[in-house]
C-alpha positions in Angstrom: 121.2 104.8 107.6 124.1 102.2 108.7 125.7 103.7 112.1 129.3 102.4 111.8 131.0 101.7 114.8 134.1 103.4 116.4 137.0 101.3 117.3 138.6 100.3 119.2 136.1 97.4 119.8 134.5 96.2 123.0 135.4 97.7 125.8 139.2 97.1 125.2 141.5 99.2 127.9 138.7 100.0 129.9 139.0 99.8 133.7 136.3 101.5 135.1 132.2 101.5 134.5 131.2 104.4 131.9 127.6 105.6 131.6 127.1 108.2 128.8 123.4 109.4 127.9 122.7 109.5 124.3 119.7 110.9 125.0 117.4 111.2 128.2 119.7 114.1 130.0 119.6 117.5 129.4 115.8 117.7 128.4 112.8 115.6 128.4 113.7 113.4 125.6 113.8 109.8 124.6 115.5 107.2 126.9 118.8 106.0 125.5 122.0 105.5 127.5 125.0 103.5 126.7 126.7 101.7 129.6 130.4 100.0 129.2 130.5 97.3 132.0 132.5 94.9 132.6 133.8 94.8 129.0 130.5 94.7 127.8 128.5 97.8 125.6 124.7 97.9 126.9 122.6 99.8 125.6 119.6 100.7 128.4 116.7 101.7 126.3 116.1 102.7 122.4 113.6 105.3 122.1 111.8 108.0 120.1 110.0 111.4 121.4 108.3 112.5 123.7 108.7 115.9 121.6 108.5 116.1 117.6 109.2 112.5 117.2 113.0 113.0 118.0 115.3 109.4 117.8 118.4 109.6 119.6 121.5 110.2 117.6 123.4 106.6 117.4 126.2 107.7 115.6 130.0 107.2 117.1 128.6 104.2 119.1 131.0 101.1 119.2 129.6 97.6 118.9 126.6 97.1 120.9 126.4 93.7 122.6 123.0 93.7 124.2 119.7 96.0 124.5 117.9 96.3 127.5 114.3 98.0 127.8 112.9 99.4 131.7 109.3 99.6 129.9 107.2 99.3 126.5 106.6 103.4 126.0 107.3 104.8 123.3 109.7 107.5 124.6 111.8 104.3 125.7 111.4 101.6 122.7 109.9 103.9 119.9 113.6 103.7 118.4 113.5 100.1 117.7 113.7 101.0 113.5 117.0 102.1 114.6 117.9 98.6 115.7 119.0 96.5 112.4 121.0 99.6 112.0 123.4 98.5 115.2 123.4 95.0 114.0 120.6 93.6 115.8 122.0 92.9 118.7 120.1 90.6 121.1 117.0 92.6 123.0 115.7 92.3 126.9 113.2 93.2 128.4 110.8 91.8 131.1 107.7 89.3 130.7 104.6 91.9 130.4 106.6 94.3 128.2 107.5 91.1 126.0 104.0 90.1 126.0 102.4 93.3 125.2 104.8 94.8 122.5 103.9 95.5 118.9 107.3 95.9 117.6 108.6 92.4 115.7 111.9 92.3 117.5 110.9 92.9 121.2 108.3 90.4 120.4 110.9 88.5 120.6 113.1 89.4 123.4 114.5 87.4 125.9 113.0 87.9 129.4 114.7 90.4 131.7 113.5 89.4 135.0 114.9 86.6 137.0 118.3 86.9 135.6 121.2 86.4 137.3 123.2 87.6 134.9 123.3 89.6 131.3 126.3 88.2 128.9 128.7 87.7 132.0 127.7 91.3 133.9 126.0 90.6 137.2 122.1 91.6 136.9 119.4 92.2 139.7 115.9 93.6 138.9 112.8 94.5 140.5 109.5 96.4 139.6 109.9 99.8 139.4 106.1 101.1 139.2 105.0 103.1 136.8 103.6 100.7 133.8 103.1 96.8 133.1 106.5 95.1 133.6 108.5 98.7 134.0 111.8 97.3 136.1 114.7 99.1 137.4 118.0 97.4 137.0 121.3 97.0 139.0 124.1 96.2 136.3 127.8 95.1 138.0 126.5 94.3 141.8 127.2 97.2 144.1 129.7 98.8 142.6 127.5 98.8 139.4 124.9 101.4 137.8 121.2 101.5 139.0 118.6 102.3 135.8 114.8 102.0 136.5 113.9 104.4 133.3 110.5 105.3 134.3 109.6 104.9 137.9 106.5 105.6 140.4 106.4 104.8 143.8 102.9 105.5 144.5 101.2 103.5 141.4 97.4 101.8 142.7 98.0 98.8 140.2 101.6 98.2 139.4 104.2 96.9 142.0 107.4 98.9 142.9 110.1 97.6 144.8 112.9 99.4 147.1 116.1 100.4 145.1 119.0 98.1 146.1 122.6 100.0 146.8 124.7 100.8 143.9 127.6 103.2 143.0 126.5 104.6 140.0 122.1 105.5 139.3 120.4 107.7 137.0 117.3 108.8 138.8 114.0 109.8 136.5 113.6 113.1 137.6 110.7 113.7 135.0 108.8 116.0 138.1 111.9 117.8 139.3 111.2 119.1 142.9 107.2 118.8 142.7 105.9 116.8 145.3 102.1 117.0 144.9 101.1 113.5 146.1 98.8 111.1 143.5 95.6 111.4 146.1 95.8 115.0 145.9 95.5 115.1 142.0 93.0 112.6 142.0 90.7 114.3 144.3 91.4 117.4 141.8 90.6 115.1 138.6 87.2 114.2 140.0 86.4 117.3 141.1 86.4 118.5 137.1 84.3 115.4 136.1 80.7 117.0 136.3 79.7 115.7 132.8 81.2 113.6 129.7 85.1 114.1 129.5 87.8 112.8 127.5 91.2 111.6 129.1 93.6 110.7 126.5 96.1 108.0 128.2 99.0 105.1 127.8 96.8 101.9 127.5 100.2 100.4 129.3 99.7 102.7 132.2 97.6 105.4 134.2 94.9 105.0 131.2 93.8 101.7 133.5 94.3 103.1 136.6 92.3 105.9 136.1 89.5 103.8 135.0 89.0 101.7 137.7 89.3 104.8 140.5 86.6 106.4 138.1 84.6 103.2 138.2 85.2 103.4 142.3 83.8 106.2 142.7 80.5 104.8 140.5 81.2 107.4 137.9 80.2 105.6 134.4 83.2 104.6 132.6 84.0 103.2 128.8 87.4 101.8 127.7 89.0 101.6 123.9 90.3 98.5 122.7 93.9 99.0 123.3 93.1 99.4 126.8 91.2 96.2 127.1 94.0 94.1 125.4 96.3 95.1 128.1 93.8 94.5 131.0 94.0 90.9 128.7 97.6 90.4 129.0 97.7 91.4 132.4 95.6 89.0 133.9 98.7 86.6 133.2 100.7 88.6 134.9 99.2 89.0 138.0 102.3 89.0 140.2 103.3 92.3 138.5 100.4 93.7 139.7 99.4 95.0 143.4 96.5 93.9 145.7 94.6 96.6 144.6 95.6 96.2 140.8 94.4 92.7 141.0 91.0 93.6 142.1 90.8 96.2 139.5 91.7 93.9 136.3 88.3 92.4 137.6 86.5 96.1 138.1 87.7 97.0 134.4 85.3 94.1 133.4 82.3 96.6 134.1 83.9 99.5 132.0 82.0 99.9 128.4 83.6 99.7 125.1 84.5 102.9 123.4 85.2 103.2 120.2 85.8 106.3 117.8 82.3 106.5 116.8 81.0 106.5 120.2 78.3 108.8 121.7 80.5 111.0 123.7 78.8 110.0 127.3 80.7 109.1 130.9 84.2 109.4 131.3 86.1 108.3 127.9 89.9 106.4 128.4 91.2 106.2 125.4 95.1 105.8 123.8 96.9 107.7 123.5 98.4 110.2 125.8 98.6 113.1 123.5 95.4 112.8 121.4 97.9 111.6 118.9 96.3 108.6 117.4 93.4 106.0 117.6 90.4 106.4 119.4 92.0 109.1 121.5 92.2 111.5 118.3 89.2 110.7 116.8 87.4 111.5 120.1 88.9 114.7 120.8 88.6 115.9 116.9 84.8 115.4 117.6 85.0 117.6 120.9 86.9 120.1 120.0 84.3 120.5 116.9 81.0 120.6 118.4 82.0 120.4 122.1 79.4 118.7 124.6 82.3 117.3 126.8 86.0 118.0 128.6 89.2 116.8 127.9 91.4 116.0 130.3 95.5 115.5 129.9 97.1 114.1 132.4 101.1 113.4 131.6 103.7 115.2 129.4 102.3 117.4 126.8 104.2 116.6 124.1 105.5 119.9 121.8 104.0 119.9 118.4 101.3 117.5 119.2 97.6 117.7 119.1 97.0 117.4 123.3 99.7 120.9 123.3 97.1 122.4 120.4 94.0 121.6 122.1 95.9 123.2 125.0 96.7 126.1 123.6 92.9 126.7 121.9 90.9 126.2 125.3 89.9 122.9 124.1 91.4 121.5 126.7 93.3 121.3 130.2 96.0 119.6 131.8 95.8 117.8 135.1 98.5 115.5 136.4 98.1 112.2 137.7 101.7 111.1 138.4 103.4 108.3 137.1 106.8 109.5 138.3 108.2 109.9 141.5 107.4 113.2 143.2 110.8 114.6 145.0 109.9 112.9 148.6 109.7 109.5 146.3 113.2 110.2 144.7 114.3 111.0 147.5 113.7 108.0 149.6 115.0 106.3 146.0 118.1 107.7 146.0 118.4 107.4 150.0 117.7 103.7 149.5 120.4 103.6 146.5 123.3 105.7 148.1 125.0 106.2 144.9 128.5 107.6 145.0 127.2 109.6 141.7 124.4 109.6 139.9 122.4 112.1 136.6 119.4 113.1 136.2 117.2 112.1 133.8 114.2 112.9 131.8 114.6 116.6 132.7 115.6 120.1 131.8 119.2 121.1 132.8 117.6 123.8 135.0 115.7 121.1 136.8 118.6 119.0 137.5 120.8 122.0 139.0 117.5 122.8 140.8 117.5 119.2 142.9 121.3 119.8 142.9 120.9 122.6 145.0 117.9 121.8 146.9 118.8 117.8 147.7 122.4 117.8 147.8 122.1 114.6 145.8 125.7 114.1 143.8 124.3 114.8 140.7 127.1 115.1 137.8 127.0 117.6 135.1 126.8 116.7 131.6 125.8 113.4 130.3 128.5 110.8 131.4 129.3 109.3 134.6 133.1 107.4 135.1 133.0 105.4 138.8 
């Protein structure tokens, strides 16, 4: 399908910043938003899901001059087929998402971090937790938007810096006013792990972190091979990583190798999140056939995929282990950000007019912000 631009082209007329979400507000759906900046059209993430495979709808867009990614997930890049049809304009994204992408094009990006500037519009970055190379942005200095995407405050492997002031922010509110901290869930994941179990994770994400507190705790631990090619790439990207991540790139080394045809023994980390492919599928087919072990979810159960079946047939059980920021963490975001107005993101429109009410945090209805 060719998307055809609306005229006028640009950014002509425009005096003020304009954020609009494609998609990403309003439900828990792919990351997409469309910022017009400084005479410039950026589009901040391109992606597909979580739910039923759902892309964003790209029609009605005007010429897009630049895409720029927070993270590698799918639910932020997984729209990238979309790409030629906006005219392939030129993609960004930071160092370990570069270096760990399977897509062609974003293979091929131009790196994100330590840029002054994107195509004339001021740029700051930082790490924003969560994932390998995940970075919030500031786009137009102070009186600019703040985007991090995906962001966790409290990751054990994967560095997160304080927000800098900005007038505009979307804030992931993916946990809306939970605030269960990450050493209370991991205390409750342990606690379940009295024999073999299956956790389904992102290889790019709390799949390695949950391995190496497993292999802490000297519980016996095997890895897929997706898992151990990021543990590869990330060892030359150490400064992305935390003390303790460091040290754990060289714990992983102890985890076995897990493969689909493995005895199911230990405590199995395999991608990805939702059961929905690879190892992780092939596993939890086996289990849910002839049982002799748990599976574990921990992040969004996607609807209409197999973790949400297993779910449903007492195959399985859901237990978080965050990888976005509980509300004391947004909270000292948003603190730290002082926007003048800011959306929600990642979220049900309940949610948001929950923290609306609860935080007092100038969240705007709808899906566009004008500063």
């Amino acid at each position: 399908m060719l998307i055809k631009p609306r005229k006028p082209a640009h950014g002509a007329g425009r005096s003020m910043p304009e954020l609009r979400a494609i998609s990403g507000v309003g439900s828990k759906g792919a990351a997409c938003f469309l910022l017009q900046i400084g005479e410039r059209n950026l589009l901040l993430d391109l992606g597909r899901g979580p739910d039923e495979d759902r892309a964003p709808d790209l029609r009605d867009l005007p010429p897009i001059d630049a895409i720029l990614f927070s993270h590698g997930h799918a639910d932020h890049t997984g729209g990238l087929d979309l790409w030629p049809d906006l005219g392939a304009p030129p993609l960004f994204a930071s160092r370990p998402t570069i270096a760990l992408a399977r897509h062609p094009g974003l293979q091929q990006a131009r790196p994100l971090d330590g840029l002054g500037q994107i195509l004339g519009v001021a740029l700051l970055t930082g790490p924003a937790g969560h994932a390998p190379g995940a970075v919030w942005m500031r786009i137009g200095g102070k009186g600019g938007l703040l985007y991090s995407g995906d962001a966790c405050a409290e990751s054990p492997m994967f560095c997160a810096a304080p927000y800098p002031p900005a007038a505009a922010m979307v804030i992931d509110a993916s946990y809306g006013v939970a605030d269960q901290p990450l050493s209370a869930q991991i205390e409750q994941i342990v606690s379940q792990i009295d024999g073999p179990v299956l956790l389904p994770c992102p290889a790019g994400g709390r799949g390695l972190e949950i391995a190496a507190t497993l292999l802490q705790r000297g519980l016996p631990v095997s890895i897929c091979a997706e898992h151990r090619r990021v543990v590869r790439v990330l060892r030359d990207h150490a400064d992305w990583m935390t003390p303790q991540g460091r040290n754990a790139l060289s714990l992983l080394d102890q985890a076995a190798d897990l493969h689909a045809d493995s005895p199911i023994a230990g405590s199995m980390i395999a991608a990805g999140p939702n059961a929905e492919r690879g190892v992780a599928h092939a596993l939890a087919g086996r289990i849910r056939d002839a049982g002799g072990a748990r599976i574990i979810f921990t992040g969004h159960v996607a609807a209409g995929s197999p973790a949400q079946d297993l779910i449903d047939q007492g195959h399985a059980v859901f237990s978080r282990w965050n990888v976005h920021p509980t509300l004391s963490q947004a909270s000292a975001m948003v603190a730290s950000a002082a926007p003048q107005v800011m959306l929600a993101a990642f979220c049900a429109a309940s949610v948001a007019d929950d923290l609306r009410v609860r935080t007092g945090w100038p969240i705007a209805r709808g899906e566009r912000l004008v500063w």
